[in-house]
C-alpha positions as CSV (number, residue, x, y, z in Angstrom):
1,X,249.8,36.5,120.8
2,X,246.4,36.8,122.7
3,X,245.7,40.1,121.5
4,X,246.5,38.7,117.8
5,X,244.1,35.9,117.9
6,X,241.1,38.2,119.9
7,X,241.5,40.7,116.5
8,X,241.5,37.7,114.4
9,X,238.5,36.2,115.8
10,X,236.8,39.7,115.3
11,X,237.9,40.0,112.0
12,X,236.7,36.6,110.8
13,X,233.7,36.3,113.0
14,X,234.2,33.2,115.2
15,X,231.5,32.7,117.2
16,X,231.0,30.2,120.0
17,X,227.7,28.2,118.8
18,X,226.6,27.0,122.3
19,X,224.0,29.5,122.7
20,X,222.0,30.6,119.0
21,X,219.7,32.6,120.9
22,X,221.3,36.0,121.1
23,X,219.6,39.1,120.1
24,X,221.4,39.4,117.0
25,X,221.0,43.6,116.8
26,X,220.6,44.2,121.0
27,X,218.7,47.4,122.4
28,X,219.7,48.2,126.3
29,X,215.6,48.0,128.1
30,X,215.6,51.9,128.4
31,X,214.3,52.9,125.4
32,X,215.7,56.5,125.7
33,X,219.5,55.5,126.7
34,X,222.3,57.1,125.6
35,X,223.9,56.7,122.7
36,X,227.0,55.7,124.5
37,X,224.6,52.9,126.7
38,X,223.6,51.4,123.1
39,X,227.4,51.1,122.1
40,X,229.0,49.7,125.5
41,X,225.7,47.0,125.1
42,X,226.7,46.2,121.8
43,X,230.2,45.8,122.6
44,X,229.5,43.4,125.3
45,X,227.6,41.7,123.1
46,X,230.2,41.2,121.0
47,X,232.6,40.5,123.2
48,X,230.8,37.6,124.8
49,X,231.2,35.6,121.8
50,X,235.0,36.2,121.9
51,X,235.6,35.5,125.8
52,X,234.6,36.4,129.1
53,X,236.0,40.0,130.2
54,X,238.2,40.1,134.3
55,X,236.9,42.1,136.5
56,X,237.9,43.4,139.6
57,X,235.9,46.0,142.6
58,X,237.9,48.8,143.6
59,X,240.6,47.7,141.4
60,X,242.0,51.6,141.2
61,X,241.2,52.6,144.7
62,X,243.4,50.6,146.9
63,X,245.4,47.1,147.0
64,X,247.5,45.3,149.5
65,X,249.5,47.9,151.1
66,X,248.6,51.0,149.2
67,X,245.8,53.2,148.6
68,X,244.7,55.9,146.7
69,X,247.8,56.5,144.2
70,X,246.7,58.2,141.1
71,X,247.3,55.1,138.6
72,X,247.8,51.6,140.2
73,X,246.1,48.5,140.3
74,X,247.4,45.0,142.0
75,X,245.9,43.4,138.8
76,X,248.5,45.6,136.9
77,X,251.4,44.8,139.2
78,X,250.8,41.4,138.5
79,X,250.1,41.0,134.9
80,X,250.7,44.7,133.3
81,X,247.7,44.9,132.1
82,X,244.5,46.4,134.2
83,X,240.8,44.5,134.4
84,X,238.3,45.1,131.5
85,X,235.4,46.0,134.2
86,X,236.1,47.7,137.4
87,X,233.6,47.1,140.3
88,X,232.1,50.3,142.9
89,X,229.7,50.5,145.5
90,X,227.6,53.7,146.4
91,X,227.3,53.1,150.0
92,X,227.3,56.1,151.9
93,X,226.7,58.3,149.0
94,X,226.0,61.6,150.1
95,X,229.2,61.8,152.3
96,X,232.8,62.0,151.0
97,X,233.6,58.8,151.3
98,X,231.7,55.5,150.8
99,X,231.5,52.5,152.9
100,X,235.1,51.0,151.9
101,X,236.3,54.6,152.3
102,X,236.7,55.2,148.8
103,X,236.3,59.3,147.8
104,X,233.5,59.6,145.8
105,X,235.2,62.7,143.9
106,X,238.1,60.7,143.0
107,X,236.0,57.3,142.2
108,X,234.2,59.4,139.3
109,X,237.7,60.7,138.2
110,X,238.6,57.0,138.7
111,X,235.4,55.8,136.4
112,X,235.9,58.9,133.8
113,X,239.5,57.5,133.3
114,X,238.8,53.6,133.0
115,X,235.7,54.7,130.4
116,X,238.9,56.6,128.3
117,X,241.1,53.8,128.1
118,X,237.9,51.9,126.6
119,X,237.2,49.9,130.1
120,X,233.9,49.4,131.8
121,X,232.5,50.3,135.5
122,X,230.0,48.3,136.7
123,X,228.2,49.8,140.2
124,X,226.9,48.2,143.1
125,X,224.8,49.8,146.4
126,X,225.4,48.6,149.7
127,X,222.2,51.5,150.9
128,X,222.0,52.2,154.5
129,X,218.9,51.0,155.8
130,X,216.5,54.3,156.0
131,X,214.7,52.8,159.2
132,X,217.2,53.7,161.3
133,X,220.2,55.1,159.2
134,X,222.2,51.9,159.8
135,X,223.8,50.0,157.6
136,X,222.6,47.7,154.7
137,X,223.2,44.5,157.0
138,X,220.6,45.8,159.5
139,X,217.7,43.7,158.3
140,X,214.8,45.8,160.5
141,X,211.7,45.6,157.6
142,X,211.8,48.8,155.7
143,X,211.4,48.1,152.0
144,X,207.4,48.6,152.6
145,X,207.9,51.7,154.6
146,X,210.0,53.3,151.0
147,X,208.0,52.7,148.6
148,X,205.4,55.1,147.7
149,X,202.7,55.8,150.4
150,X,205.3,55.0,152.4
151,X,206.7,57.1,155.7
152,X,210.6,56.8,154.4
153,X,209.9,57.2,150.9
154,X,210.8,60.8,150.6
155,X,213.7,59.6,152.1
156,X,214.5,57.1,149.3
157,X,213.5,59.9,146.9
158,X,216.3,62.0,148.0
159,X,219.0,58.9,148.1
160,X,218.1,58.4,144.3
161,X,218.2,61.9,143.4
162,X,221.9,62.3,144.9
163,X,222.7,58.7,142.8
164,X,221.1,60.7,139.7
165,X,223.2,63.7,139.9
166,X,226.1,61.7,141.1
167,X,225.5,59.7,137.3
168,X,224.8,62.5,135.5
169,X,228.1,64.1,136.2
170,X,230.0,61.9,134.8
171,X,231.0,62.9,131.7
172,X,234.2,62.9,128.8
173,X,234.1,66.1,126.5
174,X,230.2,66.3,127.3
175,X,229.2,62.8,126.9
176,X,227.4,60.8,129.6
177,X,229.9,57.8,130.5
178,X,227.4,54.2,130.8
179,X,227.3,52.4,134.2
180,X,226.2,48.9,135.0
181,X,223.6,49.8,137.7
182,X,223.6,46.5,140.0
183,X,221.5,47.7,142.5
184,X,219.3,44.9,145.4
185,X,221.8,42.3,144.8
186,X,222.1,39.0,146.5
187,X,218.2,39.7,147.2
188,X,217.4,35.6,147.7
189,X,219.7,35.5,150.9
190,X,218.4,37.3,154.0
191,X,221.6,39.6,155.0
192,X,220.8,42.9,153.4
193,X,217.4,44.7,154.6
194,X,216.0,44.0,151.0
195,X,216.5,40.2,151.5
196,X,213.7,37.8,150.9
197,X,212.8,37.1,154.3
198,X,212.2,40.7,154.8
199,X,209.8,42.0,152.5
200,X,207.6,40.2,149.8
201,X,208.1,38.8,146.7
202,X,206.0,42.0,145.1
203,X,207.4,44.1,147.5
204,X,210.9,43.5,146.2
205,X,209.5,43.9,142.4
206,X,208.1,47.2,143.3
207,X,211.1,48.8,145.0
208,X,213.2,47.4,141.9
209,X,210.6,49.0,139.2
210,X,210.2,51.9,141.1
211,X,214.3,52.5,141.4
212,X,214.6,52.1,137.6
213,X,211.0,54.1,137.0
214,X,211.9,57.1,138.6
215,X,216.2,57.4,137.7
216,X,214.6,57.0,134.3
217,X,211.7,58.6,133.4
218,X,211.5,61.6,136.7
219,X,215.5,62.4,137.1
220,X,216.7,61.8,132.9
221,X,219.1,59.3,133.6
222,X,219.6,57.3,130.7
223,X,223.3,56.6,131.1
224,X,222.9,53.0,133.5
225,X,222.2,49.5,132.1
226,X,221.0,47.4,134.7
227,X,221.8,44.3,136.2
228,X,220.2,41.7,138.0
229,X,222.0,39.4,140.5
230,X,221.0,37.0,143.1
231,X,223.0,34.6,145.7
232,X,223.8,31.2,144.8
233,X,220.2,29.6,143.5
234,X,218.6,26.2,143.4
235,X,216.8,26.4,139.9
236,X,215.3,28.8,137.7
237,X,212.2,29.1,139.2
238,X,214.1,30.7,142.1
239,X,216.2,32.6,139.8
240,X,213.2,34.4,138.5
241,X,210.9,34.5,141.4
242,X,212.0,38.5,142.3
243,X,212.6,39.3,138.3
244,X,210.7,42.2,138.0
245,X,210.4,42.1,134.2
246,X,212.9,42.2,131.0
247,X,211.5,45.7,131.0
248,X,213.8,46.7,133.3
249,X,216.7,44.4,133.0
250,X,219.4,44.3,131.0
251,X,221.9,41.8,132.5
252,X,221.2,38.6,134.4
253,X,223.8,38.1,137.0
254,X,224.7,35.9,139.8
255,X,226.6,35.9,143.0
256,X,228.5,33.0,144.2
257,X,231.4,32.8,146.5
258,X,230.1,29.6,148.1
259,X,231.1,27.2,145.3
260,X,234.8,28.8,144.8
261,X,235.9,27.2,147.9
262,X,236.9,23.6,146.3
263,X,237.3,21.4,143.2
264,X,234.6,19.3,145.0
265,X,232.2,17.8,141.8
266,X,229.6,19.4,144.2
267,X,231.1,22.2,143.4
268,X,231.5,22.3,140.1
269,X,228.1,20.5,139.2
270,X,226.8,23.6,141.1
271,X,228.7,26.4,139.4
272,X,228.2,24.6,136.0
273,X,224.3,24.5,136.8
274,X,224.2,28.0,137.3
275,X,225.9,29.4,135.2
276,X,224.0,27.1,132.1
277,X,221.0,29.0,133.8
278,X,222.1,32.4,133.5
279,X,223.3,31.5,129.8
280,X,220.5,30.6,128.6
281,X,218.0,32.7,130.3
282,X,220.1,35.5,129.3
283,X,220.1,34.3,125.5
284,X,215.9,33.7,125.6
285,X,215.5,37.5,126.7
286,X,218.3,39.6,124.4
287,X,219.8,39.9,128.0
288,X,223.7,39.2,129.2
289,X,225.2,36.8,131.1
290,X,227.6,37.4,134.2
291,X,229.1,36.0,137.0
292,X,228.5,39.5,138.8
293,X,230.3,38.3,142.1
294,X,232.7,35.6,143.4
295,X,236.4,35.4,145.0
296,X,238.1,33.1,147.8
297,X,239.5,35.4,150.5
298,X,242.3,35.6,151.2
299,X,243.3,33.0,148.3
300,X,244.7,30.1,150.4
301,X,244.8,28.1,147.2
302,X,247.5,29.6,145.4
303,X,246.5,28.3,142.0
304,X,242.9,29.3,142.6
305,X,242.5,31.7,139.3
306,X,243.4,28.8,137.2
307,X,242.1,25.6,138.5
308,X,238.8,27.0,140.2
309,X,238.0,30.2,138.3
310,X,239.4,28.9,134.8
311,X,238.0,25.5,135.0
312,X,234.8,27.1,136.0
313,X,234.6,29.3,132.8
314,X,235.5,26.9,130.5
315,X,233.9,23.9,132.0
316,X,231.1,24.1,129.3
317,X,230.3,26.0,125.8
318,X,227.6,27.9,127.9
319,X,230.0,29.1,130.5
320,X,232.4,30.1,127.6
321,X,229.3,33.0,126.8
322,X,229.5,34.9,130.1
323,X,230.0,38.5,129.5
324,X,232.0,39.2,132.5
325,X,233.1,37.4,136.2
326,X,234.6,40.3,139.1
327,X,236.0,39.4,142.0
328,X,235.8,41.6,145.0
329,X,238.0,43.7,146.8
330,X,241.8,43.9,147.8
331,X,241.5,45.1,151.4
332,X,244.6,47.6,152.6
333,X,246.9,45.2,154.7
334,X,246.9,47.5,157.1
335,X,242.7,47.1,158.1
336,X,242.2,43.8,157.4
337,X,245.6,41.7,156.7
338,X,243.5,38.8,154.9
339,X,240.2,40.8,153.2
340,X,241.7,40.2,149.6
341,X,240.0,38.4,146.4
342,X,242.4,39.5,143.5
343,X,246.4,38.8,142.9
344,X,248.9,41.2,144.2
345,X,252.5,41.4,143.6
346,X,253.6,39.7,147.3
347,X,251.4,36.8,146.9
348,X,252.1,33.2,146.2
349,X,248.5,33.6,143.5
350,X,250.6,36.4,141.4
351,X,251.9,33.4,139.0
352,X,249.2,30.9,138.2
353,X,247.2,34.8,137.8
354,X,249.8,35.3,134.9
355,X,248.9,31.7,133.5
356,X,244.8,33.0,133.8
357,X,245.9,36.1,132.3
358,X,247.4,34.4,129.5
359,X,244.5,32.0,128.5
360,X,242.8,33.2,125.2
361,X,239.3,33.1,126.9
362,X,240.1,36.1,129.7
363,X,239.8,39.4,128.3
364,X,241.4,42.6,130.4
365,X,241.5,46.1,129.5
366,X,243.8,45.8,126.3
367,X,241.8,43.3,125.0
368,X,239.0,45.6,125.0
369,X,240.3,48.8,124.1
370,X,238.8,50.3,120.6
């Protein structure tokens, strides 16, 4: 039934009419991209009219209790069908293993296989903090000392260069898979070394242009779109103050696990406010919408996916147009018995999942699939 009505809607041409500001023929801000970067923009374009795609970070690497079989996903095991996006991080990149403990070699196999069955990655990077080799929570100021003229930044240079061979290898039958680059996220708060009380307003600009500058136009990486996405925000003056130009953008995101917590109207007027925002900044700039991170941990409210997460995405006609919402990891039981954001088969959340699964607004991988 729900894949029926998503084919009819294509086939027809129903549109949602919140937002009439959409670029109607959408180009990805590298003008060189890949052919297969122009396509995966134009199908979320497309797809955002129809409904807002589930995603889901580390979705094939591990779940509650498992890890690292060759196809599984808690998703699956709950609804049978996998997430339309699946969420990475490059931390550690360089070793075999990132920060989660995820194998690099089998995360591109990973990534080569969703991009087959017509699903999306999307890519984060928790970087160490070059200062001192750390960790990305270790806020000692550095950004200053990367950027060019800086003492790190040959350092930098070479953490790029492994993330531009690292994109460049991935490849189907000789074509580049696309990425959603999300790289500086959550910049507004101050827990990450690139957070706003620890370098400048044009500092943080720079480091962002230079990031995109030199994957682009010095390494040939024209596989990424890229994707912008602070912490909770106040208003759009805030949203924008680190933008660093629709230049260099292609999707405006936002993080927000704060206002997940409750049904409180606080809450919601909050979410709804944000998310209008994003819409509509998005529309004005050709850009898309997403809610790039959220999740309740551990999800003590069993009904959480349909009367937090549902009620949030369909709480307006401008929430209806966000491209995509992820939520973040399912922790192995075994480290950390409560670090889980997504359903799994054990949990008292696997049935009202079913009933979010079900709505005609959530689109997952067989939705998707061309």
């Amino acid at each position: 039934m729900k894949l029926n009505r998503i084919a009819t809607l294509l086939t027809i041409g129903v549109l949602w009419t919140a937002n009439a500001s959409f670029t109607p023929t959408p180009s990805p801000s590298d003008p060189d991209a890949d052919a297969n970067v122009r396509t995966l923009f134009a199908k979320l374009h497309r797809l955002s009219r129809l409904g807002t795609l589930f995603g889901h970070q580390d979705d094939r690497a591990y779940g509650v209790h498992w890890k690292e079989e060759e196809v599984r996903s808690d998703v699956f095991d709950v609804c049978g069908d996998f997430p339309a996006v699946s969420g990475w991080d490059l931390g550690e990149l360089g070793k075999e293993r990132n920060l989660d403990g995820v194998s690099f070699d089998k995360m591109q196999q990973w990534m080569i296989d969703i991009h087959r069955r017509g699903g999306i990655n999307t890519v984060s990077w928790h970087m160490v903090n070059l200062a001192n080799d750390s960790n990305s929570w270790d806020t000692t100021r550095s950004v200053q000392r990367i950027l060019p003229g800086g003492d790190l930044h040959g350092k930098f240079l070479s953490k790029l260069d492994l993330f531009a061979a690292f994109a460049n290898d991935l490849q189907v039958d000789g074509e580049l898979v696309p990425l959603i680059f999300r790289p500086w996220h959550e910049h507004n708060g101050n827990w990450f070394w690139w957070g706003a009380a620890h370098c400048s307003v044009e500092e943080y600009k720079s480091l962002w242009r230079f990031t995109v500058e030199y994957l682009r136009d010095r390494k040939g990486v024209h596989s990424l779109l890229y994707a912008y996405s602070p912490n909770t925000f106040q208003s759009e003056a805030e949203y924008l103050e680190r933008y660093p130009g629709d230049e260099y953008i292609d999707i405006l995101g936002f993080d927000d696990y704060a206002n997940v917590r409750d049904s409180e109207e606080r809450s919601r007027k909050n979410l709804a406010r944000q998310i209008q925002a994003v819409v509509r900044l998005a529309g004005e700039r050709g850009k898309l919408p997403a809610w790039t991170e959220t999740g309740l941990e551990g999800l003590s409210n069993p009904n959480w996916f349909t009367s937090i997460l549902l009620n949030a995405l369909t709480a307006s006609p401008q929430a209806k147009h966000l491209t995509w919402v992820l939520v973040w990891r399912n922790a192995n039981a075994q480290d950390k018995s409560n670090h889980f954001y997504g359903p799994h088969p054990q949990h008292p959340s696997a049935a009202d999942f079913r009933r979010f699964y079900q709505d005609p607004l959530t689109l997952f991988l067989r939705d998707i699939s061309e």
